[in-house]
FITORMAR-523568 format. One record per atom (N, C-alpha, C): x, y, z; atom name. Coordinates in steps of 0.001 Angstrom, whole numbers. Layout:
BEGIN
       px       py       pz  atom
        X        Y        Z    CA
...
***
This chain:
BEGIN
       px       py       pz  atom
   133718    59685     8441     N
   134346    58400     8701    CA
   134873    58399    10139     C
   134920    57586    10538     N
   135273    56990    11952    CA
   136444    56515    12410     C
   136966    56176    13395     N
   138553    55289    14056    CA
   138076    54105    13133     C
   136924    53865    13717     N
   136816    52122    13318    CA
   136929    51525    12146     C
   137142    52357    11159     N
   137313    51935     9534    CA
   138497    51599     9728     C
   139654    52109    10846     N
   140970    51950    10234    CA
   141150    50403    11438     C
   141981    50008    10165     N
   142356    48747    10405    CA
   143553    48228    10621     C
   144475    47115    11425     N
   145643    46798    10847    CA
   145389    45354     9981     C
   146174    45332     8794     N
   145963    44252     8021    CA
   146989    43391     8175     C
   147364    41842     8459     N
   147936    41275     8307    CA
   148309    40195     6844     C
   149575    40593     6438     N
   149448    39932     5188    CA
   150033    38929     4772     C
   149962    38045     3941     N
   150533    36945     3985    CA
   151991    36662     4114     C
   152818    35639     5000     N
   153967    35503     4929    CA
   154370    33891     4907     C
   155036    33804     3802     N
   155533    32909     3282    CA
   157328    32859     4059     C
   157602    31584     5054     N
   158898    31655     5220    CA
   159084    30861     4799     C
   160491    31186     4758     N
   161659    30517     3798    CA
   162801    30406     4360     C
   164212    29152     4563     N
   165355    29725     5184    CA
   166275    30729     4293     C
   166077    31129     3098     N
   166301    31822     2276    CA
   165958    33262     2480     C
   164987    33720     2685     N
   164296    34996     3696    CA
   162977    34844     2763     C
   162192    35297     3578     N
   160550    35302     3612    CA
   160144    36395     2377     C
   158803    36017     2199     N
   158196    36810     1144    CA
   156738    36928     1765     C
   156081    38250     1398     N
   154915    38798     1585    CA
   154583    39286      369     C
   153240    39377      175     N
   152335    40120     -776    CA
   150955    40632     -535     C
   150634    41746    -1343     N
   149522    42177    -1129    CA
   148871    41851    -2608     C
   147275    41667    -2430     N
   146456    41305    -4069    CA
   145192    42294    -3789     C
   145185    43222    -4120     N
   143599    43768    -4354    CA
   142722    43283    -4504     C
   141693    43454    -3921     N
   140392    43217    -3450    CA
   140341    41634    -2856     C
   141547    41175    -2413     N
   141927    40259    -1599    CA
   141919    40589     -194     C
   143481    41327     -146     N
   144035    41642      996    CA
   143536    42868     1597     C
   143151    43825      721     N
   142982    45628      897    CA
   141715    45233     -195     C
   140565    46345      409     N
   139696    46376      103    CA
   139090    47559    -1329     C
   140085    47676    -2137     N
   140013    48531    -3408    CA
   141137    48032    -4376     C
   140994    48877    -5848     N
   141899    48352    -6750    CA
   143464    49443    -6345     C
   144617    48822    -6614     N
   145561    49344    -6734    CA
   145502    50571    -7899     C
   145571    52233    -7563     N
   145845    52952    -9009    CA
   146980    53421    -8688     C
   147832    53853    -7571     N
   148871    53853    -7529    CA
   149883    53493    -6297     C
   151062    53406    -6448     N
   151929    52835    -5332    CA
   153514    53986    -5275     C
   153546    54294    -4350     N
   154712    55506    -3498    CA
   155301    54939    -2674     C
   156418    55676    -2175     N
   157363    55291    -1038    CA
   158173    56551     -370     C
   158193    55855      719     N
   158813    57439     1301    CA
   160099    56928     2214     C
   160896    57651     1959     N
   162748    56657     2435    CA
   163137    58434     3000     C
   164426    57760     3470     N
   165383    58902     3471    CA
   164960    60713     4522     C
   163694    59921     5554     N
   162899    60679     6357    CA
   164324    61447     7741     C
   164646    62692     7043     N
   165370    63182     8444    CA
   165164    63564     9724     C
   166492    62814    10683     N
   165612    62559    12105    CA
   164334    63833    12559     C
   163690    63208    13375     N
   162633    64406    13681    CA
   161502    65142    12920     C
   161503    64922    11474     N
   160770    64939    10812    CA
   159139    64380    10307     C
   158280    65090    10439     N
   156752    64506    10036    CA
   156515    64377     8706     C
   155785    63445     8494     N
   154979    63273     7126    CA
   153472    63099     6628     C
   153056    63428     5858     N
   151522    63324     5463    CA
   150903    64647     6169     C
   150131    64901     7104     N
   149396    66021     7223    CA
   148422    66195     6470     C
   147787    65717     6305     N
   146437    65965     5444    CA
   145333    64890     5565     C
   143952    64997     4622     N
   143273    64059     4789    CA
   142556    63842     3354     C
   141978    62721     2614     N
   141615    62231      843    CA
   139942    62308     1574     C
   139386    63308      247     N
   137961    63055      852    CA
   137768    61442      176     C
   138309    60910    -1110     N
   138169    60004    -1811    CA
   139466    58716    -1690     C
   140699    59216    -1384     N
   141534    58212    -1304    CA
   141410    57170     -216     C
   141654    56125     -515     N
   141965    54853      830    CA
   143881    54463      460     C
   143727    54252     1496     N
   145581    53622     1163    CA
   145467    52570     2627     C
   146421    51638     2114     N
   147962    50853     3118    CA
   148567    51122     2878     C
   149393    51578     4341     N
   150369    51862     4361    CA
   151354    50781     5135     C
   152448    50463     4758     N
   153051    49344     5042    CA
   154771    49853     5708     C
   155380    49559     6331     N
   156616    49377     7016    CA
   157551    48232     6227     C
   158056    49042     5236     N
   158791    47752     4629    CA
   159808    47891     4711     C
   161060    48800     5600     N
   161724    48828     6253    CA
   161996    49508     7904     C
   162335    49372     8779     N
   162300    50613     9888    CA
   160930    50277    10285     C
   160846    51230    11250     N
   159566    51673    11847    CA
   159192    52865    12076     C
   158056    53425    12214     N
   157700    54772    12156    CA
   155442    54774    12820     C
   155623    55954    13809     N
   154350    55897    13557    CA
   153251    56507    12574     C
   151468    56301    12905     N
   150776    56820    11941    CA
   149820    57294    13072     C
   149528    58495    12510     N
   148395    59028    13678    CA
   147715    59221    13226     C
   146462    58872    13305     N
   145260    58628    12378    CA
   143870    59910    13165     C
   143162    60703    12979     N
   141979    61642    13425    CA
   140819    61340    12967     C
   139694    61505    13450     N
   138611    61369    12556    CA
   137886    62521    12898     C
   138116    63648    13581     N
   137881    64931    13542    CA
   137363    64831    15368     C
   136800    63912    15960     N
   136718    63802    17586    CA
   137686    63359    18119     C
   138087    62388    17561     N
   139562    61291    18608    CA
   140909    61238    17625     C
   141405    60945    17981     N
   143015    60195    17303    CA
   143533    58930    18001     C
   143614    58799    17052     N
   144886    57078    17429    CA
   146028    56627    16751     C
   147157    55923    17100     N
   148388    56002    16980    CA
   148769    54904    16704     C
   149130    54337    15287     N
   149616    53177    15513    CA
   150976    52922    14909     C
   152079    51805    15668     N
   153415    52055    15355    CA
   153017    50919    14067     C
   154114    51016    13089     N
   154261    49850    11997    CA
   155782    49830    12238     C
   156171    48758    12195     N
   157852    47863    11958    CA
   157986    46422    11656     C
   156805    45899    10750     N
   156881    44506     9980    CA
   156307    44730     8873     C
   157294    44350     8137     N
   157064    44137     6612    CA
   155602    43493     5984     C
   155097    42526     6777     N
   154265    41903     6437    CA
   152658    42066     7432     C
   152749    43285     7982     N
   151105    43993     8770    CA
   151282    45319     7853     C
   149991    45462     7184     N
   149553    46816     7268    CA
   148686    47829     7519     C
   148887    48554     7591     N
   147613    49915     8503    CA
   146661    50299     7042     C
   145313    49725     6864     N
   144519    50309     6660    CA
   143561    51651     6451     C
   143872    52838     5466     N
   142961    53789     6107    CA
   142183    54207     5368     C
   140936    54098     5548     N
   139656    54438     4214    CA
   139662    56256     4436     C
   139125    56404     3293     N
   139049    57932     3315    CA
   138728    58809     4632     C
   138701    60223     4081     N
   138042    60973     5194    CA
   138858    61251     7008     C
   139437    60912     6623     N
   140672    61136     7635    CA
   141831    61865     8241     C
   141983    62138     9237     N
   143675    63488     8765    CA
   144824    61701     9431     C
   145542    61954     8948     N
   146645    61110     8978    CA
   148101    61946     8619     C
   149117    61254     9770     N
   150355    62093     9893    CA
   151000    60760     9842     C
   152403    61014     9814     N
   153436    59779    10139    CA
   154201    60434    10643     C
   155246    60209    12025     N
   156452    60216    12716    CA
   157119    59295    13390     C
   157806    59838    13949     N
   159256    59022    15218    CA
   159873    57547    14035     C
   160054    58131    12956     N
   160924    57182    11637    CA
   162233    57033    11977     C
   162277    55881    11912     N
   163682    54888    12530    CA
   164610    55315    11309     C
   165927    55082    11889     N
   166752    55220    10827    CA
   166398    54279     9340     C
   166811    54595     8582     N
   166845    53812     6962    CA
   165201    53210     6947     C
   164145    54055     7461     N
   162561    53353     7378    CA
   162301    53947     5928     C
   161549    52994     5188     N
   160853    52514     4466    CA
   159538    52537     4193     C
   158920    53506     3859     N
   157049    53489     3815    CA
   156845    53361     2888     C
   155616    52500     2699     N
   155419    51519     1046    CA
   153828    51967     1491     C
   153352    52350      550     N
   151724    53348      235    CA
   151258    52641     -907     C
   150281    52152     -586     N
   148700    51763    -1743    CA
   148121    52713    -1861     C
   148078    52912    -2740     N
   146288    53603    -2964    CA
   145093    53322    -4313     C
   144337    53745    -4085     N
   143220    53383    -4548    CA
   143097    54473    -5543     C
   144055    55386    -5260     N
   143225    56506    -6303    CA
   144876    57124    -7249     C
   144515    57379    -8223     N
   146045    58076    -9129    CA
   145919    59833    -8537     C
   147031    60478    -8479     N
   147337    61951    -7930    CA
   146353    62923    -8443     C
   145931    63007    -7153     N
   144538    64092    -7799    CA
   144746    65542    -6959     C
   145135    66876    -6771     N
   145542    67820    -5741    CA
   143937    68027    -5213     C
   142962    68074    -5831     N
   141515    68141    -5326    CA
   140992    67373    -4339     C
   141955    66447    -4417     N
   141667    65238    -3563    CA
   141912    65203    -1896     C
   142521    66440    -2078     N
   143489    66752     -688    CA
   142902    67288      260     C
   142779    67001     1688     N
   142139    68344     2608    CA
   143395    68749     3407     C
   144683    69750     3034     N
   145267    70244     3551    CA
   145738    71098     5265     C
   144708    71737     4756     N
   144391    72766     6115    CA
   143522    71543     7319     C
   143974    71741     8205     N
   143923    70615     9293    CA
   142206    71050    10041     C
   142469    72844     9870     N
   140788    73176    10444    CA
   139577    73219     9735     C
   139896    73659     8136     N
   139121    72929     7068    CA
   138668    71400     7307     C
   139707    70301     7707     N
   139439    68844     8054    CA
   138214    69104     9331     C
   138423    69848    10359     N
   137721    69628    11118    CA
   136450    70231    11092     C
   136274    70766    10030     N
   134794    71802    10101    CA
   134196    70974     8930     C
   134580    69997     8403     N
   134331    68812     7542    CA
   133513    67833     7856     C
   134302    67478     8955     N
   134266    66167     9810    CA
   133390    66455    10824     C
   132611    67537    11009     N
   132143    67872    12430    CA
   130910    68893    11160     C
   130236    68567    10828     N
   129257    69508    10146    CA
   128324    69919    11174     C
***
């Protein structure tokens, strides 16, 4: 898989003077069925997250509070993208190493995925990813 699969998604926003609402609908908005949904809060300063890559998972990942980046690999390049609106999200189809950092105070990461917890699913080791990705 490639940079170019990954996407940012913009999702619907409904304002209101009341405060606004967004939603996401499978195989609407994100291009697979919802099997499960995570969150990641309470990230201490300086701290990374994710490190790994789904030979099978896709996820959005969404900023539904704070901001924080996502560094996305496809085993030649990397790219970096910040999220801090509730209502864009980062796209990432399988096959990928993906990290998250520089998490704002009280940030909020709201995760789709396509697939329920599988540990097989995982490519851990970062040089395993690259001797993957580079056959």
């Amino acid at each position: 898989m490639t940079l170019s699969g990954v996407k940012i998604i913009e999702l619907p926003k409904i304002l209101d003077p009341r405060g606004n609402l967004s939603f996401i609908e499978e195989h609407n908005h994100i291009p697979f069925k919802i099997e499960r949904t995570y969150w990641i809060y309470d990230v201490p300063g300086g701290q990374k997250r994710g490190g790994h890559a789904f030979k099978e998972q896709q996820e959005l990942v969404v900023a539904l509070s704070g901001s924080f980046d996502v560094i996305i690999h496809d085993g030649k390049a990397e790219k970096r993208f910040h999220l801090n609106r509730s209502y864009v999200g980062l796209y990432i189809p399988n096959g990928l190493w993906r990290q998250m950092d520089n998490f704002s105070t009280n940030s909020v990461v709201l995760v789709l995925s396509s697939t329920v917890f599988d540990e097989a699913d995982y490519i851990r080791d970062y040089n395993q990813f690259i001797k993957e990705a580079n056959p």
